[in-house]
C-alpha positions in Angstrom: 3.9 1.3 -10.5 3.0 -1.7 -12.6 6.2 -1.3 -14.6 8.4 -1.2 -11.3 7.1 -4.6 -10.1 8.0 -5.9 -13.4 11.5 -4.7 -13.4 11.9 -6.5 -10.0 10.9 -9.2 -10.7 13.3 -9.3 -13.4 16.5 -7.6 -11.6 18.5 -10.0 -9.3 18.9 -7.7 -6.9 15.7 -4.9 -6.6 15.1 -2.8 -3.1 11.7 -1.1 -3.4 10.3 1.9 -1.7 8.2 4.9 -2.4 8.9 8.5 -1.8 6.1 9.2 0.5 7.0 6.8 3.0 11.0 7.3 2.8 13.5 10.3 3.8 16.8 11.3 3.1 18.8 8.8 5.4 16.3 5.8 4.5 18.0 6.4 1.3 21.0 6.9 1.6 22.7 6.0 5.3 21.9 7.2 8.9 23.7 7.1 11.9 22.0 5.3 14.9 22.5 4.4 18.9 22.5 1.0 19.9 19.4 0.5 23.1 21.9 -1.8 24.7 25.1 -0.4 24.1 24.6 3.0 23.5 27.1 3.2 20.8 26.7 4.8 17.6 26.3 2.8 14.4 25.9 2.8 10.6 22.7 1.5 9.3 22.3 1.2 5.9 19.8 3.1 3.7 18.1 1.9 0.1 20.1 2.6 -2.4 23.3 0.9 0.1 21.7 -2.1 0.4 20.9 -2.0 -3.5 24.3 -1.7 -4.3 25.2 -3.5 -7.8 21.2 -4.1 -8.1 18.2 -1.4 -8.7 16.8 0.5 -6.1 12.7 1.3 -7.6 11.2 4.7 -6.1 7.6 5.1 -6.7 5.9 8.4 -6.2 9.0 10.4 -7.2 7.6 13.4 -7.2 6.0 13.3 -3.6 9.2 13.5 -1.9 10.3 15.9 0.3 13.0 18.5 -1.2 15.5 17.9 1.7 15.0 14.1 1.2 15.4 14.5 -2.6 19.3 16.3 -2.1 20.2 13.7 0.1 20.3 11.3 -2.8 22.5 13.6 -5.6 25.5 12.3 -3.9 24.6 8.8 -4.5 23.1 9.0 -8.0 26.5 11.0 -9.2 29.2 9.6 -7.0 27.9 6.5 -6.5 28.8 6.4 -2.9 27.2 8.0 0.4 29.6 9.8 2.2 28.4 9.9 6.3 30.2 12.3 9.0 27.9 11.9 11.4 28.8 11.7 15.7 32.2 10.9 15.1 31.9 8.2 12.3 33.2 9.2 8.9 32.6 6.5 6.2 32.2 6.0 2.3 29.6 3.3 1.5 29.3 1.9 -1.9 26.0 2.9 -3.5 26.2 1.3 -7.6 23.1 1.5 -8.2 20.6 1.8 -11.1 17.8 4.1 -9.8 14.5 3.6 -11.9 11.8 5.9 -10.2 8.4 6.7 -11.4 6.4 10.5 -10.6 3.0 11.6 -11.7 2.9 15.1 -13.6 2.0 17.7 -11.2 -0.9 18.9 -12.9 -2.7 15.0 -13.0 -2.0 15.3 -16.7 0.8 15.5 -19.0 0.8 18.7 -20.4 2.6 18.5 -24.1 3.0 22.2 -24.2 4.9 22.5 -21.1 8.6 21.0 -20.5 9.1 17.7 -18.8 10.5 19.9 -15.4 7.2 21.8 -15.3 5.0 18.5 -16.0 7.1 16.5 -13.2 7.9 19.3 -10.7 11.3 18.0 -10.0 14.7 20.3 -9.8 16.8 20.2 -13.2 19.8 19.4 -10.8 18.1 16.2 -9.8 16.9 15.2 -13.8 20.1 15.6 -14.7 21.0 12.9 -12.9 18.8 10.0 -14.6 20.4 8.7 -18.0 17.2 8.1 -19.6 13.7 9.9 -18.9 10.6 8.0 -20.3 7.3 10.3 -20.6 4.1 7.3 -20.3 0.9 9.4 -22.1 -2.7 8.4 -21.2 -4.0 8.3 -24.7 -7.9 9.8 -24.0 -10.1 7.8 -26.0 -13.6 6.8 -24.5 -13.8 3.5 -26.5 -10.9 2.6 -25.2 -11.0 3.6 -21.2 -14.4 1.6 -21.4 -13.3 -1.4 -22.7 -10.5 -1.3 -20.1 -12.6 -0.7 -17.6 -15.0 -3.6 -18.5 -12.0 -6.0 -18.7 -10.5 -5.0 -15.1 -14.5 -5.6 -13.6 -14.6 -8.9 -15.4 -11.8 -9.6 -14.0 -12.4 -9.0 -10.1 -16.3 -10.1 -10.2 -16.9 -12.0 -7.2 -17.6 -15.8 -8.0 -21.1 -17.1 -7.3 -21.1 -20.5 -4.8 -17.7 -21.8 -5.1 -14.4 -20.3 -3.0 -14.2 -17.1 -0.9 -14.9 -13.5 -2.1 -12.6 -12.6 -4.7 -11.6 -16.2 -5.1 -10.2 -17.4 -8.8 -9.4 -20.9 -7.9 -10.6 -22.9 -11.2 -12.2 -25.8 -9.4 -15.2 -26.4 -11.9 -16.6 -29.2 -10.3 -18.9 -29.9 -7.4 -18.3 -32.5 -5.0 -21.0 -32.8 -3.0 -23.6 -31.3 -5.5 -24.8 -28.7 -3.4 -25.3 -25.5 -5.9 -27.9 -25.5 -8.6 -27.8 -25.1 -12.0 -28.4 -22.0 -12.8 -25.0 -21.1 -10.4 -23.3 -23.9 -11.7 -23.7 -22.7 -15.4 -22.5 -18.8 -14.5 -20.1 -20.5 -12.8 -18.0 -22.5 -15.5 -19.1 -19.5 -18.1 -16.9 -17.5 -16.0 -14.2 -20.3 -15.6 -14.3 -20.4 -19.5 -13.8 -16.8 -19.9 -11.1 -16.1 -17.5 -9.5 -19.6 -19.1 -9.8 -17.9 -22.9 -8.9 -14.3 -22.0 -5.6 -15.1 -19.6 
């Protein structure tokens, strides 16, 4: 997930969405009714409105099968092809797909292949130029000191700003806190100043 924020921050152009929360047409292209005019229209799905940019896909692998053939068309053609209540169009879909799945058994499995670890159809794999396997290296020394640098980093602040607040405002104004809070105070501002 982390590395598909990056890469949109970076692209020009990046159209985000996840697999749980998207279908088939949200991809691609569906066909909808105007409330007012009752006509039917062409609204455009992810990777359409990505076109020439990167459409990101997080949680891959928890997409539905039906959604996931929806999108060969695009990712090999380029294009989404709707014939839908009388409309028949072609919409340009050039777009770099970067998408991220977890292995299906919570771990990566070196003994298995990359299809059993990921759970997704060879047809659809076969579609992504490159495929990038991201190991969790179990090491105890390691997770700790991770996990002591991620609760440094979100402990609360004692007397100065909101819950969860890292302004950097050191200084009291109307010299209301003690010292004792004053002193954990700019230890932490001096820590999260030599550690970022």
């Amino acid at each position: 997930s982390q590395l598909l924020r990056s890469s949109m921050g970076v692209a020009p152009l990046a159209v985000s969405t996840t697999g749980k929360g998207s279908s088939g047409v949200g991809l691609t292209a569906a066909v909808t009714s105007d409330p007012d005019t009752r006509e039917r229209r062409l609204e455009a799905g992810a990777m359409v409105l990505a076109d020439r940019g990167i459409v990101c896909v997080d949680e891959f692998d928890k997409m539905g099968e039906n959604d996931r053939v929806a999108i060969h068309e695009a990712m090999e053609q380029q294009t989404v092809t709707i014939s839908k209540a009388g409309i028949h169009a072609s919409l340009n879909a050039r777009c770099s797909v970067l998408a991220a799945a977890n292995p299906v058994y919570g771990q990566y499995d070196k003994k298995r292949r990359i299809q059993e670890n990921i759970g997704l159809p060879d047809s659809l794999l076969s579609r992504f130029d490159l495929l990038f396997v991201v190991l969790d290296q179990l090491d105890p020394d390691t997770d700790r000191k991770i996990a002591a640098h991620v609760i440094r980093g979100h402990r609360y602040r004692s007397g100065i700003g909101n819950l969860g607040d890292d302004s950097e405002d050191e200084d009291d104004e109307d010299g209301e806190f003690d010292d004792d809070a004053s002193t954990q105070t700019k230890v932490h501002t001096v820590w999260q100043k030599s550690h970022h």
